[in-house]
C-alpha positions in Angstrom: -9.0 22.0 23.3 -6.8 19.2 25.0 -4.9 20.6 28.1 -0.9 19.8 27.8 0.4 17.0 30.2 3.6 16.0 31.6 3.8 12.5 30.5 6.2 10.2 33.1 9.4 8.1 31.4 8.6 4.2 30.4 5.2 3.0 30.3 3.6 6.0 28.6 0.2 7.0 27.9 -1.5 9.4 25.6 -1.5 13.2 26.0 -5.0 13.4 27.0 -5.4 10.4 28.9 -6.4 11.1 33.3 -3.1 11.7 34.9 -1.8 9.7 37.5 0.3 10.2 40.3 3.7 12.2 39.9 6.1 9.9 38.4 9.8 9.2 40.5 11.0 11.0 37.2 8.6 13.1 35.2 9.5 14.4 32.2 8.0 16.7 29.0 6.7 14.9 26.1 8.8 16.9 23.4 6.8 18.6 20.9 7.8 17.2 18.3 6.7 13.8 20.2 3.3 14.4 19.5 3.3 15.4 16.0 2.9 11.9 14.0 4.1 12.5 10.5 1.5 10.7 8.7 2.5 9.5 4.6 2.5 12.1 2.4 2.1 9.8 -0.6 -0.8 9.3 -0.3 -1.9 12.0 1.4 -4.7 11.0 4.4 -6.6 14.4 4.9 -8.2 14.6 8.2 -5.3 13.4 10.9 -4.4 16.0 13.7 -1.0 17.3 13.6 0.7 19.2 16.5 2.3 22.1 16.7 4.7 23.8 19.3 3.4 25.7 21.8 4.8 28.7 23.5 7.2 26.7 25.3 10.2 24.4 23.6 9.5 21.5 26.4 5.4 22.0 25.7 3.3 21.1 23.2 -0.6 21.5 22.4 -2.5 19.8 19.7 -4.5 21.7 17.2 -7.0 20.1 14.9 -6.6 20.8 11.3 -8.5 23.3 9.4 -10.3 22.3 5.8 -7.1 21.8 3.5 -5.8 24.7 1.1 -7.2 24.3 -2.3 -4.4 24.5 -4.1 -3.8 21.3 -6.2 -4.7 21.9 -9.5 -5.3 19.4 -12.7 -1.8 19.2 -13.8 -0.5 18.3 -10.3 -3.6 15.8 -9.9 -2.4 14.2 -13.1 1.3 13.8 -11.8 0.5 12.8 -8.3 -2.0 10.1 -9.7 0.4 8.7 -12.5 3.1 8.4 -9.7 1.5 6.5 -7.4 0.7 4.0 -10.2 4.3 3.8 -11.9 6.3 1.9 -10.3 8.4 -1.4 -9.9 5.5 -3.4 -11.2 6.1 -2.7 -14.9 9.7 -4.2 -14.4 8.4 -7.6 -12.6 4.6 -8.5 -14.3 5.6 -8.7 -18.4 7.0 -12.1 -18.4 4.2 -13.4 -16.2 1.4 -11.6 -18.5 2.9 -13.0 -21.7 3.7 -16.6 -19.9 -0.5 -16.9 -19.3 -1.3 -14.9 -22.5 0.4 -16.7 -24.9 1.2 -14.8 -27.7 2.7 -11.0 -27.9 -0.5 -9.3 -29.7 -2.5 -11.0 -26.7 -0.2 -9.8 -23.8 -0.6 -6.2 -25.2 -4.5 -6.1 -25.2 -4.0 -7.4 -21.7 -1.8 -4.0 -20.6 -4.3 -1.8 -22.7 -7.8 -3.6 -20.6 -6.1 -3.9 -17.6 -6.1 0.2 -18.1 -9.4 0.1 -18.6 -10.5 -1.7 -15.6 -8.4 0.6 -13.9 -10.2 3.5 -14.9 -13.3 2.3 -13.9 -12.2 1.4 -10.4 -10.7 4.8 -9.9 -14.2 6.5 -10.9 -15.9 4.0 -8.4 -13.0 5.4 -5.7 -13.5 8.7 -6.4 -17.5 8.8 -5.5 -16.4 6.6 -2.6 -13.7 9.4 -1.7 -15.8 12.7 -2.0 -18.6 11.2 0.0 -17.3 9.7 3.1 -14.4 12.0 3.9 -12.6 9.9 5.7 -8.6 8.8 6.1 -7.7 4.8 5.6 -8.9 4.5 2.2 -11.1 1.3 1.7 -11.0 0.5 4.9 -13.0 3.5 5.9 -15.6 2.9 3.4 -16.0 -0.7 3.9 -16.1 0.2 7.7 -18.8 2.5 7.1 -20.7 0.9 5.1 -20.6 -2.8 6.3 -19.9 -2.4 9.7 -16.7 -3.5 12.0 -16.6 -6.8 11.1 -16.3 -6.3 7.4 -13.6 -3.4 8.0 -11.7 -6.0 10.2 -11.5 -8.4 7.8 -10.0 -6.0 4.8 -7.8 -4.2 7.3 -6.7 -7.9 8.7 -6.0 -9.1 4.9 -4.1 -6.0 4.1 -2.3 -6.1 6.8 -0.8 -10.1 7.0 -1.2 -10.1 2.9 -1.6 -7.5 1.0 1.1 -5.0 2.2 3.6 -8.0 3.3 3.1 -9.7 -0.5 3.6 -6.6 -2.2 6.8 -5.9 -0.1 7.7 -9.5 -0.3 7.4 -8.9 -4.6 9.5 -5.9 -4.6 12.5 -6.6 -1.9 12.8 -9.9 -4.3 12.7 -8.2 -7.4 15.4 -5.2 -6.4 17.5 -8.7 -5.3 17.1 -10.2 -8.5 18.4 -7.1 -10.6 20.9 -6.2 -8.1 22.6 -10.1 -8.7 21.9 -10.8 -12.1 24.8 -8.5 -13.3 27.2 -10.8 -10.9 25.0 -14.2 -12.1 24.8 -13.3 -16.1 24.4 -16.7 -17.5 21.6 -18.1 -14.5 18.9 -17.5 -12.3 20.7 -16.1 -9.1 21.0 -18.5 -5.9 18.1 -19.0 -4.2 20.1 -17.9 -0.6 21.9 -15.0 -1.8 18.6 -13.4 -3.4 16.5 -13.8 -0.2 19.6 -12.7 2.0 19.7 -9.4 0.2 16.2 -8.7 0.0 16.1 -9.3 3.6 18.9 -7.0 4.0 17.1 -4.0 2.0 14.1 -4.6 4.0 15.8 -4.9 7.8 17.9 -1.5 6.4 14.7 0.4 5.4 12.8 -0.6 8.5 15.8 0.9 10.4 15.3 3.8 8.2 11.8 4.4 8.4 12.2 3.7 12.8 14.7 6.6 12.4 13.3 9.4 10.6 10.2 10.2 8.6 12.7 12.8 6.9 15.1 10.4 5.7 12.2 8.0 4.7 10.2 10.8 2.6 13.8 11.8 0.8 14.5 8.6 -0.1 11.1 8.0 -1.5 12.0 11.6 -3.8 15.3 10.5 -4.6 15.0 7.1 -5.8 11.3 7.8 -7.9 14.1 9.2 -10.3 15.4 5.4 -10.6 12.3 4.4 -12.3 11.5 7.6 -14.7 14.8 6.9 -15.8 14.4 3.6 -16.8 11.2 3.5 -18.2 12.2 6.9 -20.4 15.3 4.9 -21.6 13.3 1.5 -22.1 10.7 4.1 -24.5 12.9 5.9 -26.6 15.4 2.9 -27.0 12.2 1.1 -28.5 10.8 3.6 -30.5 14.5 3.8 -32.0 14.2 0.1 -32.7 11.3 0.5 -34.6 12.1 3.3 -36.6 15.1 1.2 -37.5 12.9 -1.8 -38.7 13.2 -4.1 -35.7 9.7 -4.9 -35.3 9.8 -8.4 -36.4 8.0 -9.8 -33.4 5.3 -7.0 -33.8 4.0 -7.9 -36.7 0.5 -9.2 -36.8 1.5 -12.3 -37.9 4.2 -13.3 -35.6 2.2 -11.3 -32.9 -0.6 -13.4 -32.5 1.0 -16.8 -33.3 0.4 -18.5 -30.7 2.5 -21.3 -28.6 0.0 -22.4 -26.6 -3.9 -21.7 -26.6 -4.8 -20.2 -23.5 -7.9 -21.3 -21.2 -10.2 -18.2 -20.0 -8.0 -19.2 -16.6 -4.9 -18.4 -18.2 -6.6 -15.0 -19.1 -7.3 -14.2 -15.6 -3.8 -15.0 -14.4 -2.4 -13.0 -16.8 -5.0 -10.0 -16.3 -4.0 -10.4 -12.6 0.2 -10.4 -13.0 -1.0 -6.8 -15.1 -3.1 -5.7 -12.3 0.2 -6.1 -10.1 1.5 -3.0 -12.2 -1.6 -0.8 -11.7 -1.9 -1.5 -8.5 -1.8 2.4 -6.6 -5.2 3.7 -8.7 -7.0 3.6 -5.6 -5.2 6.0 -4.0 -6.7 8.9 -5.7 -9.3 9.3 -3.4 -6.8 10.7 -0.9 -6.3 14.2 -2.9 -9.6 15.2 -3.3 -10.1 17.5 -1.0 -6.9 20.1 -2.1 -8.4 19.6 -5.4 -9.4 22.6 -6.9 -13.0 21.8 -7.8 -13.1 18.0 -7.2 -16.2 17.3 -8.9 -14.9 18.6 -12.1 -11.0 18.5 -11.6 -11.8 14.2 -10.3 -12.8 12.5 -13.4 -10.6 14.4 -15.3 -7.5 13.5 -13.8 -7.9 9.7 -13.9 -9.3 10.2 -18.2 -5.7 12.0 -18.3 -3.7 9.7 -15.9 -5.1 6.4 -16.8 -3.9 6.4 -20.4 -0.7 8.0 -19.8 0.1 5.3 -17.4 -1.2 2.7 -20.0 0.2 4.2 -22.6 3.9 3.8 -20.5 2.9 0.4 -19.8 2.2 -1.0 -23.5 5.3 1.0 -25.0 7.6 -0.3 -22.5 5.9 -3.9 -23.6 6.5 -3.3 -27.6 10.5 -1.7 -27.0 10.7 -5.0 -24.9 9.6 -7.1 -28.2 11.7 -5.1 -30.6 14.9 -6.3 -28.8 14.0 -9.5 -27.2 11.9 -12.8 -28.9 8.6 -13.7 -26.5 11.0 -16.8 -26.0 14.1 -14.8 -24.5 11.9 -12.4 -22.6 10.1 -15.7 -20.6 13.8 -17.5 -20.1 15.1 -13.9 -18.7 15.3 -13.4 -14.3 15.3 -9.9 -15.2 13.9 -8.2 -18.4 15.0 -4.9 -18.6 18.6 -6.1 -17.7 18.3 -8.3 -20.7 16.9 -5.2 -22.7 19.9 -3.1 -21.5 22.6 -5.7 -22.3 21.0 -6.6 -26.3 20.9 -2.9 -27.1 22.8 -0.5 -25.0 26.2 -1.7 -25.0 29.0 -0.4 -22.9 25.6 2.1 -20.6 23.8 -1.3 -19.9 25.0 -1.0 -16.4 22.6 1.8 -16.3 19.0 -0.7 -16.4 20.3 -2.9 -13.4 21.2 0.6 -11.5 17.8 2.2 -12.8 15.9 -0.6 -11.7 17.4 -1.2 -8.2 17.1 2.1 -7.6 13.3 1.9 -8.4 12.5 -0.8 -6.8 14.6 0.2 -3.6 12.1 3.0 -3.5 9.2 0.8 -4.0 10.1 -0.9 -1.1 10.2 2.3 1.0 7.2 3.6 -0.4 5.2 0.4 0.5 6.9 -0.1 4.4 6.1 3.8 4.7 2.3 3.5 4.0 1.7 -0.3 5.2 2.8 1.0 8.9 0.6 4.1 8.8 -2.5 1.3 7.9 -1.8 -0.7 11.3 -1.5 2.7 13.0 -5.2 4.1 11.9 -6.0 0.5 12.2 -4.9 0.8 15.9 -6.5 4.3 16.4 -10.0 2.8 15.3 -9.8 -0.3 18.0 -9.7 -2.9 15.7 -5.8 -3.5 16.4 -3.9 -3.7 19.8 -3.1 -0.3 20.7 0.6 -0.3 21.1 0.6 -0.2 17.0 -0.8 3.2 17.4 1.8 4.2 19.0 4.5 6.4 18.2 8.1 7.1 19.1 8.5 9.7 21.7 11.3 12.0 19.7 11.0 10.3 16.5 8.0 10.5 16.5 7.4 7.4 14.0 5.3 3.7 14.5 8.2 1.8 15.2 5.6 -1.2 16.7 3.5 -1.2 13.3 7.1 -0.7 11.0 8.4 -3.7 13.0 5.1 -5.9 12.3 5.0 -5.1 8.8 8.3 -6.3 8.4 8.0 -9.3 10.6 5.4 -10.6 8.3 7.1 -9.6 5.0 10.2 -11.6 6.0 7.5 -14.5 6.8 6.0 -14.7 3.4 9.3 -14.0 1.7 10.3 -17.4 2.9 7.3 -19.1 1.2 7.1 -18.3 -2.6 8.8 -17.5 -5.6 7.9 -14.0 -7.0 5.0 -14.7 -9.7 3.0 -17.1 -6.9 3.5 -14.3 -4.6 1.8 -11.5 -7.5 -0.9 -14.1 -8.4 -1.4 -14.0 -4.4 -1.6 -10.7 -3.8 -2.9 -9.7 -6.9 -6.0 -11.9 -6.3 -6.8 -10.6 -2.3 -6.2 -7.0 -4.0 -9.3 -7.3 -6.7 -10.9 -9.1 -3.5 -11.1 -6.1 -1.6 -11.8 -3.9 -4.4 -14.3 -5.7 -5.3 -16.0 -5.5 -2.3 -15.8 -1.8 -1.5 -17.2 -0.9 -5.0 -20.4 -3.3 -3.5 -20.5 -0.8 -1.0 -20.7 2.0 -3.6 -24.0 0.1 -5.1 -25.0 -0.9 -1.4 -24.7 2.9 -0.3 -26.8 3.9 -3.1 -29.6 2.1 -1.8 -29.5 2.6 2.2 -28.9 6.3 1.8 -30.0 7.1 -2.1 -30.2 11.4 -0.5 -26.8 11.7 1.2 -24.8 14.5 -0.9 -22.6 13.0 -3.4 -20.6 15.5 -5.1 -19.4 13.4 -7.7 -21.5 10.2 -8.9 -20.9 8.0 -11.6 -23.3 5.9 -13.6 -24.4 3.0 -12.4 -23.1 0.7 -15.5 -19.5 2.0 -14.4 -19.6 -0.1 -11.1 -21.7 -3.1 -12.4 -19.2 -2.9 -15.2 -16.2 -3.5 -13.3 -17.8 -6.0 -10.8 -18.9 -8.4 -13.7 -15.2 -8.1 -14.5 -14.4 -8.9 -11.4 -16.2 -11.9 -10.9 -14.8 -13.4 -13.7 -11.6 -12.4 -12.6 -11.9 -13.9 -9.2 -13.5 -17.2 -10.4 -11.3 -18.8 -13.1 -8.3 -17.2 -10.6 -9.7 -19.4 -7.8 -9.9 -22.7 -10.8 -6.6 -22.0 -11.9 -4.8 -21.3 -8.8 -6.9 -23.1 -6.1 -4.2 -23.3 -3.9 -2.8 -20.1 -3.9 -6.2 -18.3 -4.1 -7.8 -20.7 -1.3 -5.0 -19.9 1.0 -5.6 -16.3 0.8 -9.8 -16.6 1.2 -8.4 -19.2 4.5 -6.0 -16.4 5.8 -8.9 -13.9 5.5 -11.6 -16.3 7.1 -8.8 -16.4 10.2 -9.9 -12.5 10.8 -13.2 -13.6 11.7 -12.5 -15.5 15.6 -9.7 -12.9 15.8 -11.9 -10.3 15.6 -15.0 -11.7 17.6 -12.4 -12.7 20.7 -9.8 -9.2 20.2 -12.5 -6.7 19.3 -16.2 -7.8 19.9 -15.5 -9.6 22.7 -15.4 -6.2 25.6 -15.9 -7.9 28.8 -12.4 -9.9 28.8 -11.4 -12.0 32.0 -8.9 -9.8 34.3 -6.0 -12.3 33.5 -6.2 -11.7 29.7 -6.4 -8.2 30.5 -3.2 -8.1 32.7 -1.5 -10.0 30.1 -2.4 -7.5 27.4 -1.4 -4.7 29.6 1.8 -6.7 30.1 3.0 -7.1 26.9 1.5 -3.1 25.5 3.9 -1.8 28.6 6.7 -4.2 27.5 6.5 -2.9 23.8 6.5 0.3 25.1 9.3 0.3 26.9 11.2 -1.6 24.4 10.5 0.7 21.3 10.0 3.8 23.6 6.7 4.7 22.0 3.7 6.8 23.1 -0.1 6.9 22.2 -0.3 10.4 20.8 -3.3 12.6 21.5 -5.9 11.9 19.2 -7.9 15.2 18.5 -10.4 17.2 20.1 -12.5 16.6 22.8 -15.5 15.6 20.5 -13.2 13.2 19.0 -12.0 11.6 22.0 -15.6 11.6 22.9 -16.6 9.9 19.2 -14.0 7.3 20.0 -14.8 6.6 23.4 -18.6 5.5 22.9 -17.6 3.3 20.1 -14.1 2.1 21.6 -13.0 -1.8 21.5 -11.7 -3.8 23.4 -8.2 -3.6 22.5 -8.4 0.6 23.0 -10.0 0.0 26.3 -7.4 -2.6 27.4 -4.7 -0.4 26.3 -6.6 2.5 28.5 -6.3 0.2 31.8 -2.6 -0.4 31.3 -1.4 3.6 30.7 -3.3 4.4 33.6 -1.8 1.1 35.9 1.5 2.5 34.6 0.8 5.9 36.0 0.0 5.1 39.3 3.2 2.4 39.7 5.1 5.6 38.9 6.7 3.9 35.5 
């Protein structure tokens, strides 16, 4: 068990790391300090947690215990449908329909895009049970492939895939937020990227602040989208039972205004996929499931068409008010639903929405920054995002990055670009850890595997994937070719940050230069990282960026920071 240290004031270094000399002014870590409040949604099983010691100004670090079995089907089935429903539903319709074509066409999309969902989520969850480990694709591709494949999917999530995602939502809550004010057009350009970078500068602030305030916001405002989506639903099925269904008719349903190419199909598949996006986060329940093996597969046959079933009836209570023609003209659908059929309440959609996507946006900047931090932790970022804030204990340095690069690519493109972008690097990296499942099977075809799927469930949904990722790349070149270039860009970084150990002593001053600057400027700490073992498990496989970040706590110590 880690011994408790006094840790000195400014450059600080982790609770187990060799003591200096006594700082001019030493002080106690706080306990809370050390305990690093890691996302609850989802949950990553497996992170040490720290808990007060006998003395208010002391603290010592206990590992965790094997998780309480407690989390039963029905709560399984709620976590997993939550995590999927979000502000996707409200953003992707007009771009599915705009590639599809036709109404009948868009539908089938929503239904297979649940299908291909499913069949990822059982690749995930064979993935989850049998490497046990926090960080999600990143620990399996990491495992499986080595450093340099880990790098590059924790590199693309973290300068696209997070950022895009953020980028997607801070614009959407903007556009539903203005188009009340701008009923008759498509709201200014400036006043829609002020606000979203308003929301997102607020929530950073938030998130910097507390992990409380961030976790209740994330409760409070998931009631934003039920209640839209139940409104949206029943409104619909009214419609219909009234007679308005003139768009749903076969006839009128698959009359088509334009034939689409196989490319079209794929952009359309991929603005659904934007929607689903969250079905690989299953993975990080299974061990409080109550019987996994059984409990597992289960939950995503329940969850998967509950959440497709939400999807494609929010679709046809779109067409019973709207024409495919008014739904592709409209900056923001379910405003347009509220205003044709509620009346005097269709202040209520605008509110609904904002409030959803408002909590998307938390959501997203709460779990993108705890990515960099285990990112950090494993060497393969610098070390100062694996820091946390000394009472606060929260990553302000990997908050503030993830919102450095989201205002970035906010700048750049328009919201559907931005969703073929992301949505493209996503099945990328899904893609690739579901090879790992296949390539896993062959280098160790023994290793326990409490839940295993047939093999035609993975070669399924990577022949899907191919064709996904082709006729994206022909359609979009540009957009698609700028993501594979931006994930190509990992590959010197990594070699010179990571491989690269023996690092001239100037560009090891300057890195210890600028981790004891960001220190000092976001008052953060490395917190302890687990038991001995663990330290020892981390030290013969450390980086260069842990090791640099080593030599500068200790240089810190001894000039008495």
């Amino acid at each position: 068990m880690p011994q408790d240290r006094d840790v000195p004031a400014g450059c600080q270094g982790t609770a187990g790391s060799a003591p200096g000399p006594p700082a001019r002014s030493p002080r106690s870590l706080p306990a809370a300090a050390l305990q690093l409040s890691l996302p609850s949604a989802p949950t990553q099983p497996g992170l040490p947690r720290a808990r007060a010691g006998p003395s208010p100004a002391r603290a010592e670090l206990h590992l965790p215990g094997p998780l309480f079995t407690s989390f039963y089907l029905t709560a399984a089935v709620l976590s997993f449908a939550g995590n999927i429903i979000g502000s996707g539903i409200f953003i992707s319709p007009k771009g599915v329909l705009e590639h599809a074509g036709s109404v009948g066409l868009a539908l089938i999309i929503w239904v297979l895009g649940g299908g291909v969902a499913a069949l990822g989520s059982l690749c995930y969850a064979e993935l989850g049970v049998t490497i046990p480990k926090s960080g999600g694709d990143y620990s399996y591709v990491t495992e499986i492939f080595g450093g340099l494949a880990g790098f590059l999917l924790l590199w693309s999530a973290v300068l696209i895939m997070y950022p895009t995602s953020l980028a997607v939502i801070a614009l959407t809550f903007s556009n539903y937020v203005l188009q009340p004010v701008f009923p008759n057009c498509i709201p200014p350009y400036n006043a829609s990227r002020i606000l979203s970078m308003v929301c997102l500068l607020l929530l950073t602030w938030v998130n910097s602040s507390s992990v409380r305030w961030a976790t209740r916001i994330q409760d409070i405002f998931t009631a934003g989208k039920l209640l839209a989506l139940t409104l949206i639903i029943v409104v619909g099925f009214i419609q219909i039972f009234k007679g308005n269904y003139k768009e749903l008719t076969p006839s009128n349903a698959f009359r088509f205004w334009m034939t689409p190419s196989v490319g079209h199909l794929a952009l359309a598949f991929l603005q659904g996929s934007f929607a689903f996006s969250g079905w690989n986060f299953l993975n990080y329940v299974t061990e409080e499931l109550v019987d996994p093996r059984r409990n597992l597969p289960r939950a995503i046959f329940i969850s998967i068409p509950l959440v497709t079933f939400v999807y494609t009836f929010t679709n046809i209570a779109y067409f019973t008010a709207m024409s495919p023609q008014e739904l592709l003209s409209s900056n923001a659908v379910a405003v347009t639903f509220g205003e044709k059929l509620l009346g005097y309440f269709s202040w209520v959609m605008p509110v609904s929405v904002a409030l959803s996507t408002f909590g998307g946006i938390n959501g997203y900047l709460f779990t993108s920054s705890r990515l960099c931090f285990s990112g950090a932790r494993e060497g393969h970022l610098p070390s100062l995002l694996a820091m946390i804030h000394v009472k606060n204990c929260t990553p302000i340095p990997a908050l503030l990055i993830c919102c450095l690069a989201t205002l970035i690519i906010m700048l750049v493109g328009d919201t559907y670009t931005l969703i073929n972008y992301v949505s493209f690097i996503n099945y990328l990296c899904y893609g690739v850890t579901i090879i790992g499942l296949i390539a896993l099977r062959w280098k160790k075809p023994k290793i326990f595997r409490p839940i295993k799927v047939n093999l035609l469930i993975p070669i399924t949904y990577l022949a899907f994937w191919a064709f996904l990722l082709v006729f994206s790349l022909y359609s979009e070149p540009v957009v698609c070719g700028v993501g594979l270039i931006i994930i190509l860009t990992g590959v010197p970084v990594f070699f010179l940050g990571v491989y690269w150990r023996n690092k001239p002593k100037c560009v090891n001053r300057l890195i210890e230069s600028l981790t004891c600057w960001g220190q000092k400027l976001c008052f953060v700490v490395y917190p302890q990282c687990g038991s001995a073992e663990e330290e020892h498990s981390h030290s013969s496989s450390s980086h260069s960026w842990r090791l640099v970040s080593d030599t500068a706590v200790r240089n810190s110590h001894q000039r008495g920071l």
